[in-house]
mmJSON file of the N, C-alpha and C atoms, coordinates in Angstrom:
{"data_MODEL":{"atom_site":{
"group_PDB":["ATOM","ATOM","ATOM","ATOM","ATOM","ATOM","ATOM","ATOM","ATOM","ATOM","ATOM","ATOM","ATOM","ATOM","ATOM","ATOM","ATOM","ATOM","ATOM","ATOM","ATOM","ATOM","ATOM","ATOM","ATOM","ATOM","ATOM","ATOM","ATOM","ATOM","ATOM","ATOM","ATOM","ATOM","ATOM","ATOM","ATOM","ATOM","ATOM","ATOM","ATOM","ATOM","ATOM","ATOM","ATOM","ATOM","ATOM","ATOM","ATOM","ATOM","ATOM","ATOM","ATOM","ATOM","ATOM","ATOM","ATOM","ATOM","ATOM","ATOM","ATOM","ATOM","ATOM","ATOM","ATOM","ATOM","ATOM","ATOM","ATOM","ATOM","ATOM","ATOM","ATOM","ATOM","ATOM","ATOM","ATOM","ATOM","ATOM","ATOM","ATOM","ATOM","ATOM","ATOM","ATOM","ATOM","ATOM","ATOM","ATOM","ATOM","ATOM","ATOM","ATOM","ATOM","ATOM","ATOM","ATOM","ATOM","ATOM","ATOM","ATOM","ATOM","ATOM","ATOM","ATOM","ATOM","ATOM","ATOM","ATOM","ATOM","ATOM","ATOM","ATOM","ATOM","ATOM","ATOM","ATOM","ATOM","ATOM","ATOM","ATOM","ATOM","ATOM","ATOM","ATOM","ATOM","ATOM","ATOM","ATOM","ATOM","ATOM","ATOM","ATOM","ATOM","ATOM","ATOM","ATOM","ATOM","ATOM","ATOM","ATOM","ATOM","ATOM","ATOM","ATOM","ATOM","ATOM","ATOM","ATOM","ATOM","ATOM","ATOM","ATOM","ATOM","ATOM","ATOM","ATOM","ATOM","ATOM","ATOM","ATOM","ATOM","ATOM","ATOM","ATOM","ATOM","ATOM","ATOM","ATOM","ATOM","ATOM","ATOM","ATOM","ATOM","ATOM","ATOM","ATOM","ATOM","ATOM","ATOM","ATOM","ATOM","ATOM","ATOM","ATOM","ATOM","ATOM","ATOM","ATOM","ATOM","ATOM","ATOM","ATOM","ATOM","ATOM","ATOM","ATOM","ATOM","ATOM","ATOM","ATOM","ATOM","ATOM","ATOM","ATOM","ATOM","ATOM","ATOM","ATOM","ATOM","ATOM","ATOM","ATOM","ATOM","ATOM","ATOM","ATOM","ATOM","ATOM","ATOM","ATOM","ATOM"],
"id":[1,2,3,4,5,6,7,8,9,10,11,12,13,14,15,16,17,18,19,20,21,22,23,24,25,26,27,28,29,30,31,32,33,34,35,36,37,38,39,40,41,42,43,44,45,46,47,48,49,50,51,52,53,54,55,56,57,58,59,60,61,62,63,64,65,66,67,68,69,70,71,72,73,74,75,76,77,78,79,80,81,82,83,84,85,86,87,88,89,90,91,92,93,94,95,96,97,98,99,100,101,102,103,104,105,106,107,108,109,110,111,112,113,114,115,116,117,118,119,120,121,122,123,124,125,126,127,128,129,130,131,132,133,134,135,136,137,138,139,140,141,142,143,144,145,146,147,148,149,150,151,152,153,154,155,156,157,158,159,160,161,162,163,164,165,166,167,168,169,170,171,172,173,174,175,176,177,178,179,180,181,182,183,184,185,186,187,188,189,190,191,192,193,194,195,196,197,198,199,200,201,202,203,204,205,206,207,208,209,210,211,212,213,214,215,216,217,218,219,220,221,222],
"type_symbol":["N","C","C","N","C","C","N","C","C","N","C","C","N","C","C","N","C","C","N","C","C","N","C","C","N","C","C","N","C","C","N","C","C","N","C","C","N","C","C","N","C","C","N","C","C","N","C","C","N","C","C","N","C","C","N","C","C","N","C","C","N","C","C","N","C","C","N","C","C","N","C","C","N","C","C","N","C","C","N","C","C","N","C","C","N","C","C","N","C","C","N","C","C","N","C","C","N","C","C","N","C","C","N","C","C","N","C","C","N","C","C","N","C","C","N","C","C","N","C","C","N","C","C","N","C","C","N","C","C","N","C","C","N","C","C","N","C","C","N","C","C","N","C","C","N","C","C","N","C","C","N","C","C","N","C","C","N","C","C","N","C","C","N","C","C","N","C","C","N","C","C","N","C","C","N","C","C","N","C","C","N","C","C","N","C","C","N","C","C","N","C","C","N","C","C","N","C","C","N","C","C","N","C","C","N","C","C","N","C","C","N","C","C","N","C","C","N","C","C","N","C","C"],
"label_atom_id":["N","CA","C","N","CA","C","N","CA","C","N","CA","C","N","CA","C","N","CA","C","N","CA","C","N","CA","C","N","CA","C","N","CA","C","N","CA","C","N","CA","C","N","CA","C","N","CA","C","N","CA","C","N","CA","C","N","CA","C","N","CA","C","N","CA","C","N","CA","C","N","CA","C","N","CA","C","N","CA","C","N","CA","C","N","CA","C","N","CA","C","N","CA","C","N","CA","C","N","CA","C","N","CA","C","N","CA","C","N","CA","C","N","CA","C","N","CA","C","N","CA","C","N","CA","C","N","CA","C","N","CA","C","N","CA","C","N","CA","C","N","CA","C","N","CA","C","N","CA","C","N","CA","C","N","CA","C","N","CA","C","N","CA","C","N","CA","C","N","CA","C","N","CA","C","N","CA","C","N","CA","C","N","CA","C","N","CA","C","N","CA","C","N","CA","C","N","CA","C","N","CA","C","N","CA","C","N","CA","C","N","CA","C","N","CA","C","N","CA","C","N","CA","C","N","CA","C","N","CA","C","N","CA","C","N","CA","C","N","CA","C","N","CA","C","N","CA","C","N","CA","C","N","CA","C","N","CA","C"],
"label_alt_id":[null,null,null,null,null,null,null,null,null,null,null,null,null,null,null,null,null,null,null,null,null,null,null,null,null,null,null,null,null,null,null,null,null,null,null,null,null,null,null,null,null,null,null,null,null,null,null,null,null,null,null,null,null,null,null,null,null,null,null,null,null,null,null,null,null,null,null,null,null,null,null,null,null,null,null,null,null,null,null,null,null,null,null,null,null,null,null,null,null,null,null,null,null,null,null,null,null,null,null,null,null,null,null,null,null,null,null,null,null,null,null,null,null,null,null,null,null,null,null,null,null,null,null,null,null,null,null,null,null,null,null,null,null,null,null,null,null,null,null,null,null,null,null,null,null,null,null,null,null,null,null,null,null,null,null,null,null,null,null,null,null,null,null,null,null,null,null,null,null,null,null,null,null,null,null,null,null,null,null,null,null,null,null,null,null,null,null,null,null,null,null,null,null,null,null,null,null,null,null,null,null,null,null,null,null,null,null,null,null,null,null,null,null,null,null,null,null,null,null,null,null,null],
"label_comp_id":["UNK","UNK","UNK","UNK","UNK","UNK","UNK","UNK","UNK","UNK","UNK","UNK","UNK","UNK","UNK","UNK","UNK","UNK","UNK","UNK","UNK","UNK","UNK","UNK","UNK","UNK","UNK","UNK","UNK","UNK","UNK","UNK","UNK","UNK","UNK","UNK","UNK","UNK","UNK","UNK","UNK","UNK","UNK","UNK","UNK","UNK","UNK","UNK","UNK","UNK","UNK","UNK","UNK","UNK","UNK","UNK","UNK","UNK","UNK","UNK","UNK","UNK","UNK","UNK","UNK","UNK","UNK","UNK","UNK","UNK","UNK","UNK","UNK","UNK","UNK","UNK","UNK","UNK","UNK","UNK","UNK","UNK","UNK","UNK","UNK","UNK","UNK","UNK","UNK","UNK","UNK","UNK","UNK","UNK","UNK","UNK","UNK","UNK","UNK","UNK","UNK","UNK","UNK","UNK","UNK","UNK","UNK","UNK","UNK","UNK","UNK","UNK","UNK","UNK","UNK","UNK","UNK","UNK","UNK","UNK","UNK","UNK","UNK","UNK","UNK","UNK","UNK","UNK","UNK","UNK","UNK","UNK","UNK","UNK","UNK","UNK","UNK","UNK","UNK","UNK","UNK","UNK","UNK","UNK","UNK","UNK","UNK","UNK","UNK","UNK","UNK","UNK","UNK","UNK","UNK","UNK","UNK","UNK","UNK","UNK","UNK","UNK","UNK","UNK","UNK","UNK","UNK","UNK","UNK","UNK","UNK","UNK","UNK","UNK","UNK","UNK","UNK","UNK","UNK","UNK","UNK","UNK","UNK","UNK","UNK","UNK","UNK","UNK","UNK","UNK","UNK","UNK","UNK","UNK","UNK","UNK","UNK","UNK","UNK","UNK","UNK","UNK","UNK","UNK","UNK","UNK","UNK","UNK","UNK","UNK","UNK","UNK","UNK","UNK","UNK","UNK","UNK","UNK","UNK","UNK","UNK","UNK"],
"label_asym_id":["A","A","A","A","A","A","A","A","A","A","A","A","A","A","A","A","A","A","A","A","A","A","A","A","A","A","A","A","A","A","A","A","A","A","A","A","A","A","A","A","A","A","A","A","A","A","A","A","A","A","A","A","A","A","A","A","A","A","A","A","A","A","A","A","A","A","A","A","A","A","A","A","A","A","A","A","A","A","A","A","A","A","A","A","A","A","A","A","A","A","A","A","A","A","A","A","A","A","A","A","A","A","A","A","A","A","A","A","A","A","A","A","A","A","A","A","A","A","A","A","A","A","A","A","A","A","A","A","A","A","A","A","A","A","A","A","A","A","A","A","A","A","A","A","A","A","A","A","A","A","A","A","A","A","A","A","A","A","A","A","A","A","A","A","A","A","A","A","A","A","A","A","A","A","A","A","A","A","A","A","A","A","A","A","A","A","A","A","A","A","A","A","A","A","A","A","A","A","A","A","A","A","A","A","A","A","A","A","A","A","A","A","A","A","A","A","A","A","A","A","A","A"],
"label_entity_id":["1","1","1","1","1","1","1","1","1","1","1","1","1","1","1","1","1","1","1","1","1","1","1","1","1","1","1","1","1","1","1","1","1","1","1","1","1","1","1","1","1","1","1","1","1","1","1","1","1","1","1","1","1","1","1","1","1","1","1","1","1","1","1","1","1","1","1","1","1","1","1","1","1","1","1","1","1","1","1","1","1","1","1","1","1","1","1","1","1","1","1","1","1","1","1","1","1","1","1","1","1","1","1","1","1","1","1","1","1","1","1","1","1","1","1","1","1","1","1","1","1","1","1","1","1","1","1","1","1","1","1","1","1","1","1","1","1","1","1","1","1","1","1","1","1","1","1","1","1","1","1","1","1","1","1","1","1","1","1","1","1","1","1","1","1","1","1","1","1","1","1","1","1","1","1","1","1","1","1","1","1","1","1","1","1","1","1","1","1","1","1","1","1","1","1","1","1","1","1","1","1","1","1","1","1","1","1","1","1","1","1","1","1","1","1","1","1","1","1","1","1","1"],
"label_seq_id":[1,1,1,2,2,2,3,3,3,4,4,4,5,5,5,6,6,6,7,7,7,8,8,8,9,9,9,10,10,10,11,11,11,12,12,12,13,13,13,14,14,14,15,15,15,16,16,16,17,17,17,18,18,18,19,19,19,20,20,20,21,21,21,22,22,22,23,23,23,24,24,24,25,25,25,26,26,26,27,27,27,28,28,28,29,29,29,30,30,30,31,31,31,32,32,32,33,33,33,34,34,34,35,35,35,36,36,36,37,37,37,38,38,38,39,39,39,40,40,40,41,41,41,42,42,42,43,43,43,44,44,44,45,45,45,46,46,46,47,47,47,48,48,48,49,49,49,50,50,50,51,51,51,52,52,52,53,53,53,54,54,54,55,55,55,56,56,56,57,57,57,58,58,58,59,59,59,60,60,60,61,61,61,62,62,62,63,63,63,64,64,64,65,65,65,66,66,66,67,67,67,68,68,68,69,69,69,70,70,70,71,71,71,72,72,72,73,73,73,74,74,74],
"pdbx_PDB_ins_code":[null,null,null,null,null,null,null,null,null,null,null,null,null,null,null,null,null,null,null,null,null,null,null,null,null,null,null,null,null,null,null,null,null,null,null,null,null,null,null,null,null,null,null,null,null,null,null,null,null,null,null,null,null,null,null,null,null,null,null,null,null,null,null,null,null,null,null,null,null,null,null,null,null,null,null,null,null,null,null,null,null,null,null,null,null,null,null,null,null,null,null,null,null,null,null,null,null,null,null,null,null,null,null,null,null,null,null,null,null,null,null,null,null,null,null,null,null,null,null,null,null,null,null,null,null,null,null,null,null,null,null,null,null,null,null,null,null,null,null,null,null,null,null,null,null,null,null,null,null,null,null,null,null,null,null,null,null,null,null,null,null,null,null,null,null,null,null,null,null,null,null,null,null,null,null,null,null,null,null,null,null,null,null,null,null,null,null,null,null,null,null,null,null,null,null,null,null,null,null,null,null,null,null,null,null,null,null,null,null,null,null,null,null,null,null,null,null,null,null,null,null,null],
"Cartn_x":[74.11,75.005,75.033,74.92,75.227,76.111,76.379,77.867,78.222,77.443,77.614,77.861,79.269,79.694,79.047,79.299,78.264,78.434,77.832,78.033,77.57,79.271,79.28,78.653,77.922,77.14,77.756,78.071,78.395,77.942,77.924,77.003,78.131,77.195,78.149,78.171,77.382,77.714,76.964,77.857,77.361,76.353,75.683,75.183,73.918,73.411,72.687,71.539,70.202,68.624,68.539,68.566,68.812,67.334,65.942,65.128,65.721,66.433,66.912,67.897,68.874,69.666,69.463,68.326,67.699,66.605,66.14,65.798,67.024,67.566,68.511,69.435,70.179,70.275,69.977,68.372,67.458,67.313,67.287,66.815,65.342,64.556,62.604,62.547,61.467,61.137,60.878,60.333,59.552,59.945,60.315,60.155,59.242,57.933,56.95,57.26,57.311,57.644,59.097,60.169,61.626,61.068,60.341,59.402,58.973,58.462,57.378,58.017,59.27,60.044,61.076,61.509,62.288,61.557,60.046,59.454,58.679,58.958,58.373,60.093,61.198,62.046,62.872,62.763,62.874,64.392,65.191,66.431,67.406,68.707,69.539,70.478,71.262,72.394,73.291,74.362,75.925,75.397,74.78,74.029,73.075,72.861,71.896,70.304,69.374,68.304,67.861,67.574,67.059,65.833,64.962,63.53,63.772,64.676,64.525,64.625,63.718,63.48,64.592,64.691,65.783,67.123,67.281,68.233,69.457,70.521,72.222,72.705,73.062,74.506,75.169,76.386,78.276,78.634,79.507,80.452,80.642,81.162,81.546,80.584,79.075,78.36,77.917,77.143,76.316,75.182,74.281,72.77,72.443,71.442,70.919,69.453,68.874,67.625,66.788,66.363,66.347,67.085,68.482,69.271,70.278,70.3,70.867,71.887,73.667,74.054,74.307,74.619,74.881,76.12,77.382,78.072,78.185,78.265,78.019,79.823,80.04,80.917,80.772,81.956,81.675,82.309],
"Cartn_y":[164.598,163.886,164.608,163.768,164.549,165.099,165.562,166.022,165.283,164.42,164.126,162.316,162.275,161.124,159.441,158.834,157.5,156.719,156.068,155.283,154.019,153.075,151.886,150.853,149.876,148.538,147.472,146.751,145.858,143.869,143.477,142.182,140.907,140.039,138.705,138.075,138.324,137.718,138.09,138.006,139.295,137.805,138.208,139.889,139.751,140.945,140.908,141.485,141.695,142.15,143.924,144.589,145.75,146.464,145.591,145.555,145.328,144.045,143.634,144.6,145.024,146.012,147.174,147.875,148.997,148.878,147.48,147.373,147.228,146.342,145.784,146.87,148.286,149.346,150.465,150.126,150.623,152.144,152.368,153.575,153.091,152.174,152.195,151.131,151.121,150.177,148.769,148.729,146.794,146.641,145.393,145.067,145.581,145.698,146.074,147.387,148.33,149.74,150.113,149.032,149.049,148.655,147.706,147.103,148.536,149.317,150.745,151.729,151.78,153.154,152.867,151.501,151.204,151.218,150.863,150.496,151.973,153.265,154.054,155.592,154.533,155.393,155.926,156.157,156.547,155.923,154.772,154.841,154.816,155.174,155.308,154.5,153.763,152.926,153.331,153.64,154.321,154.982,156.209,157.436,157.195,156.166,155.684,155.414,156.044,155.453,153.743,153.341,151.66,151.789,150.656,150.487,148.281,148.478,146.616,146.195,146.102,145.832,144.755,143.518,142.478,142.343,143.407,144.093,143.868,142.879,142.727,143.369,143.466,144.271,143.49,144.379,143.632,144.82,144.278,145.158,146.411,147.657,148.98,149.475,148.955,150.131,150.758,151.826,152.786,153.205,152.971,153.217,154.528,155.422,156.366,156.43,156.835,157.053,158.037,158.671,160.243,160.907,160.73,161.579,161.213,160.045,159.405,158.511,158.509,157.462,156.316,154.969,153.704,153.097,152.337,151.891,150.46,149.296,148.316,147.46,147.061,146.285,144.798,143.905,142.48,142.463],
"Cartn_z":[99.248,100.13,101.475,102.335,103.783,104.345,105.067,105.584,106.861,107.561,108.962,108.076,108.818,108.306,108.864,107.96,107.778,109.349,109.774,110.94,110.302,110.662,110.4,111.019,110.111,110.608,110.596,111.483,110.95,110.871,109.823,110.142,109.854,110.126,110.489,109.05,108.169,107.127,105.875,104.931,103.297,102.126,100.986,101.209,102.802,102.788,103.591,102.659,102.769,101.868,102.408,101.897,102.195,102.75,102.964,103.573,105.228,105.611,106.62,107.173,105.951,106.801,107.286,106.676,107.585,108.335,108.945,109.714,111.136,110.687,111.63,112.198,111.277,111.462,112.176,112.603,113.374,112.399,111.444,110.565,110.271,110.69,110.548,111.704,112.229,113.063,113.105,111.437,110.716,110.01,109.03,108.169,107.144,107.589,106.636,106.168,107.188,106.542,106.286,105.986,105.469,103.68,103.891,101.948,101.463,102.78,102.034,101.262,102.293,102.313,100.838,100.873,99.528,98.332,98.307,96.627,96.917,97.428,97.226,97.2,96.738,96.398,97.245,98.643,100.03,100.346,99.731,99.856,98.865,99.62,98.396,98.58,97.601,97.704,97.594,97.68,96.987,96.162,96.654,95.749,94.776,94.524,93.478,94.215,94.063,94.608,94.106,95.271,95.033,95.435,94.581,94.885,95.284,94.629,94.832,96.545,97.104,98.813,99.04,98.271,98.292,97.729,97.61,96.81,97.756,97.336,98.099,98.083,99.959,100.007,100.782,100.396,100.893,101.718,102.09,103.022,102.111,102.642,101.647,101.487,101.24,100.449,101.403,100.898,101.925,101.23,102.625,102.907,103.278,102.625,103.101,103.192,104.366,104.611,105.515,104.809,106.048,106.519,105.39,106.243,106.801,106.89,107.728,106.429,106.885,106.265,106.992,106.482,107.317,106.515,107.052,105.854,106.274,105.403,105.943,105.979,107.263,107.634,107.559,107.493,108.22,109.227],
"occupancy":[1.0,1.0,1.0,1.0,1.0,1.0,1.0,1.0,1.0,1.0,1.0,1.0,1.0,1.0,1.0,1.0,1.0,1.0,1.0,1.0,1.0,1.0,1.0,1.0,1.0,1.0,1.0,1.0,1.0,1.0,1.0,1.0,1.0,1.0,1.0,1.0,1.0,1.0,1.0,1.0,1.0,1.0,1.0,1.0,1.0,1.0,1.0,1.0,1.0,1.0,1.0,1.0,1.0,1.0,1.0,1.0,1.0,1.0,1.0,1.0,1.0,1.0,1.0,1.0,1.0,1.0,1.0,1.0,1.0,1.0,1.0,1.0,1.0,1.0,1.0,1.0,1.0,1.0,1.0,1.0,1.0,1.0,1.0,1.0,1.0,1.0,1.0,1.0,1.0,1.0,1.0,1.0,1.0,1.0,1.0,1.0,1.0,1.0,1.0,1.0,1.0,1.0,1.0,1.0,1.0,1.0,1.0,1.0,1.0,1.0,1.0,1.0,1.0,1.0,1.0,1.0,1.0,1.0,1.0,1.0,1.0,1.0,1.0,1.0,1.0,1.0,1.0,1.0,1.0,1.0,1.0,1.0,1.0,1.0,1.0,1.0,1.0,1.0,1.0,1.0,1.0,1.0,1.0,1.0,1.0,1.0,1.0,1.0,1.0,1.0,1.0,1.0,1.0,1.0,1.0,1.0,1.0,1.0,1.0,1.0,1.0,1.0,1.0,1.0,1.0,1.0,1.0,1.0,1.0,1.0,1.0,1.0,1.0,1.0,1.0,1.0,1.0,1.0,1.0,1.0,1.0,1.0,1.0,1.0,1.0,1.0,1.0,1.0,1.0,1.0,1.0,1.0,1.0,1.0,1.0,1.0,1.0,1.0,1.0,1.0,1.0,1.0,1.0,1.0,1.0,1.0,1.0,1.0,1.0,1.0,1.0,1.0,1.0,1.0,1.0,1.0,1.0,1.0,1.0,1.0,1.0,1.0],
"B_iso_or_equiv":[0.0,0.0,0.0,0.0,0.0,0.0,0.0,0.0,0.0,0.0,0.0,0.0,0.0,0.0,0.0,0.0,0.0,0.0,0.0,0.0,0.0,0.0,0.0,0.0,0.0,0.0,0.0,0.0,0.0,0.0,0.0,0.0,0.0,0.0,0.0,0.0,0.0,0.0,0.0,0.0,0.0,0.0,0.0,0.0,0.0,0.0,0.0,0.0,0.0,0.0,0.0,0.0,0.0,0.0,0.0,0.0,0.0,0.0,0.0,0.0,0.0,0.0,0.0,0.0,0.0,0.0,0.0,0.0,0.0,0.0,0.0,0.0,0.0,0.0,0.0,0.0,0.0,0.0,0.0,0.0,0.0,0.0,0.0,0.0,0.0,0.0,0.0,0.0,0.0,0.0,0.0,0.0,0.0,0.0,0.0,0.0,0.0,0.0,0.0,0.0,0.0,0.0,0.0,0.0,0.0,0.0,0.0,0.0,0.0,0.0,0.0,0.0,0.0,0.0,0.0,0.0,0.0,0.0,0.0,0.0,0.0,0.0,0.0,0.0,0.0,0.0,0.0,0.0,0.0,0.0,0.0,0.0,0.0,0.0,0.0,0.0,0.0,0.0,0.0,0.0,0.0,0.0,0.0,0.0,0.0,0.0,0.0,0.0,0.0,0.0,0.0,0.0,0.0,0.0,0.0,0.0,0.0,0.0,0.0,0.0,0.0,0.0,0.0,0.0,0.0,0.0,0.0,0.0,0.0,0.0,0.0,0.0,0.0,0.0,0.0,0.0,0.0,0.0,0.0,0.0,0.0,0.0,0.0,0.0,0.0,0.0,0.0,0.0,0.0,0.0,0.0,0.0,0.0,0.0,0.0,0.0,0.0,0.0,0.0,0.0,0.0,0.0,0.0,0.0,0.0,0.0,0.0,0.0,0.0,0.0,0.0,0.0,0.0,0.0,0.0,0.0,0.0,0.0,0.0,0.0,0.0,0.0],
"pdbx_formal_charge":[null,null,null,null,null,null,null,null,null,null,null,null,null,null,null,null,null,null,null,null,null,null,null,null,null,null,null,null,null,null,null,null,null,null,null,null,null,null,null,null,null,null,null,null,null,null,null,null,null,null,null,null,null,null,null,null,null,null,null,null,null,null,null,null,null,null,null,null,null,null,null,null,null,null,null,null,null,null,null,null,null,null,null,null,null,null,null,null,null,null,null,null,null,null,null,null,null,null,null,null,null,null,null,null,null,null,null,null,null,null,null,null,null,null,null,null,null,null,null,null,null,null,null,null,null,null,null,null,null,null,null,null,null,null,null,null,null,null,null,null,null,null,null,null,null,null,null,null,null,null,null,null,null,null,null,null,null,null,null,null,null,null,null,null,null,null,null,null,null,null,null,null,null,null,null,null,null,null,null,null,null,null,null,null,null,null,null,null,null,null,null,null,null,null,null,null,null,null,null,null,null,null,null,null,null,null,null,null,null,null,null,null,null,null,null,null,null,null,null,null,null,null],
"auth_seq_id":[1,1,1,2,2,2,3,3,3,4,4,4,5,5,5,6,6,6,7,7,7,8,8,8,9,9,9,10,10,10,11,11,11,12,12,12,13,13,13,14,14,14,15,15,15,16,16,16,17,17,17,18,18,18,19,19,19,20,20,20,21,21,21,22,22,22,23,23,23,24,24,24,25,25,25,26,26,26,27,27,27,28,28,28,29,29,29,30,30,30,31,31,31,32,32,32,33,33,33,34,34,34,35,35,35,36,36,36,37,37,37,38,38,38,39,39,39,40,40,40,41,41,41,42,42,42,43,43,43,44,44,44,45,45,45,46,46,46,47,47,47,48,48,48,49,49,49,50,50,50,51,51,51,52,52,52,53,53,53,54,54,54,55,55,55,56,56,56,57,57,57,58,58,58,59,59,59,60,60,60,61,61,61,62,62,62,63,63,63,64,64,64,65,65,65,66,66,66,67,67,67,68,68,68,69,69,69,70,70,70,71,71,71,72,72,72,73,73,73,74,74,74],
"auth_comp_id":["UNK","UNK","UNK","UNK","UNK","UNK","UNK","UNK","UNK","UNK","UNK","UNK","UNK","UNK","UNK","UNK","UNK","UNK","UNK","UNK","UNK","UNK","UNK","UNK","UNK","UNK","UNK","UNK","UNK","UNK","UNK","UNK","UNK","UNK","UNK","UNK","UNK","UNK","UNK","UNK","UNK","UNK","UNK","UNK","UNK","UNK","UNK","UNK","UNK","UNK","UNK","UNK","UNK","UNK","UNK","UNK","UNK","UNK","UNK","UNK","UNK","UNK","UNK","UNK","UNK","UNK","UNK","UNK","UNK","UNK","UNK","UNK","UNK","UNK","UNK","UNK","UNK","UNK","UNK","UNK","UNK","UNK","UNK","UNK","UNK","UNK","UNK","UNK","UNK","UNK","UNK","UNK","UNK","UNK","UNK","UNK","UNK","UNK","UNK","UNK","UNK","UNK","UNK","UNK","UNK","UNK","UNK","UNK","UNK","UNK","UNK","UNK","UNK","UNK","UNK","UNK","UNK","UNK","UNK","UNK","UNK","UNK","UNK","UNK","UNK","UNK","UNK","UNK","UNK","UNK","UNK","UNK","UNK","UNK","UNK","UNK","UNK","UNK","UNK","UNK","UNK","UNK","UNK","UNK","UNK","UNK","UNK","UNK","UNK","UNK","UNK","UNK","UNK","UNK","UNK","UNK","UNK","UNK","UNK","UNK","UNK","UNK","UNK","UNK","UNK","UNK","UNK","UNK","UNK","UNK","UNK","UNK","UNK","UNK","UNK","UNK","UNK","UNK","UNK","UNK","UNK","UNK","UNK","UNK","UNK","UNK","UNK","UNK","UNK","UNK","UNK","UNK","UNK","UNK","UNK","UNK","UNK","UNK","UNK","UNK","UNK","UNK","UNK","UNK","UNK","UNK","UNK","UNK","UNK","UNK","UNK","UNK","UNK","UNK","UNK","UNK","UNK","UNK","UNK","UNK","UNK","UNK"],
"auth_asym_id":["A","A","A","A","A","A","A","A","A","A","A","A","A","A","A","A","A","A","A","A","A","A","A","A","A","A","A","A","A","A","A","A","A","A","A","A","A","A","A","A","A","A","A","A","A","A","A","A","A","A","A","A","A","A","A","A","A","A","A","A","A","A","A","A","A","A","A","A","A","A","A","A","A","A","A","A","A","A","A","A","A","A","A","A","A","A","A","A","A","A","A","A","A","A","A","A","A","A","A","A","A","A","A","A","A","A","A","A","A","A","A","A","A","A","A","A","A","A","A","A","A","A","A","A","A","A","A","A","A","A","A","A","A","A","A","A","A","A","A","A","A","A","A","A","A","A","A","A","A","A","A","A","A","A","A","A","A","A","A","A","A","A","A","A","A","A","A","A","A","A","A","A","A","A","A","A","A","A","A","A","A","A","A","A","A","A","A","A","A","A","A","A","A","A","A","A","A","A","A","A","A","A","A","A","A","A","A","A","A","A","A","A","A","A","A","A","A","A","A","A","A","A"],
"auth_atom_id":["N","CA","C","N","CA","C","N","CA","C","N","CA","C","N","CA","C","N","CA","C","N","CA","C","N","CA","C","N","CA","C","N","CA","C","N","CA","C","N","CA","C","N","CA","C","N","CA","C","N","CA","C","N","CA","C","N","CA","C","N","CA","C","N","CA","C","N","CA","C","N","CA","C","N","CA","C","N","CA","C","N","CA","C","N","CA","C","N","CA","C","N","CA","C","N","CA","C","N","CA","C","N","CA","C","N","CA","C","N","CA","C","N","CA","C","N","CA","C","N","CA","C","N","CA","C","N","CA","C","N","CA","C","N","CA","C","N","CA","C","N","CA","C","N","CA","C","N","CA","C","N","CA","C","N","CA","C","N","CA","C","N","CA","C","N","CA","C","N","CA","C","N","CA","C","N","CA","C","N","CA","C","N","CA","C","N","CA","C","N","CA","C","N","CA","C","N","CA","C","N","CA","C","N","CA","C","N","CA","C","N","CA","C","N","CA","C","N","CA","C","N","CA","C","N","CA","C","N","CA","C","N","CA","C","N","CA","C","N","CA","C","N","CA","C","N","CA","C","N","CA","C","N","CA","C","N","CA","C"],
"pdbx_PDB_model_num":[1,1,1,1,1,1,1,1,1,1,1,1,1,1,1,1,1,1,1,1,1,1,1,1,1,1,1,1,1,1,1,1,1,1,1,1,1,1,1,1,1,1,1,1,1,1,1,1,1,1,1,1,1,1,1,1,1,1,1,1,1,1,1,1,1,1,1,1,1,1,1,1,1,1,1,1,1,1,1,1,1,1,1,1,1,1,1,1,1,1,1,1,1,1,1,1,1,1,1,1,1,1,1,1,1,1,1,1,1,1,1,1,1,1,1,1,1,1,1,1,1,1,1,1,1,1,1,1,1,1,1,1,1,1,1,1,1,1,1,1,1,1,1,1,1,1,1,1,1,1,1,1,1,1,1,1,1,1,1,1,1,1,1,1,1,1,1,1,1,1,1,1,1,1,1,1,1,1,1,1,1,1,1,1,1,1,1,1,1,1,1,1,1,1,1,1,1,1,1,1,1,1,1,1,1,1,1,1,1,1,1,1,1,1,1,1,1,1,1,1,1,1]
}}}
């Protein structure tokens, strides 16, 4: 877990594809390498690593990726 607290996202409407939200997040640059970084283990959901690229999220949870946390708002 990090120590540098999460910076909130927030989107217009839930769930959102958790491919999309770390793109949209700006934590990777594409789509394509948001698919890479998830089916190769690279993020975590509310501490749980996720591989499912289409994988829903809601408001509350939190994204980690490099380090980086994200928490998602509406």
């Amino acid at each position: 877990m990090s120590d540098t607290p999460a910076r909130v996202i927030t989107i217009k409407a839930e769930p959102i594809e958790l491919c999309q939200l770390i793109k949209f997040a700006g934590l990777i640059d594409s789509g394509g390498a948001a698919k890479h970084v998830i089916s190769e283990g690279l993020v975590s959901l509310n501490g749980e690593v996720e591989t499912q690229k289409r994988k829903k999220v809601c408001a509350g949870d939190k994204v980690t990726f490099n380090g980086e946390t994200i928490e998602v708002s509406l």
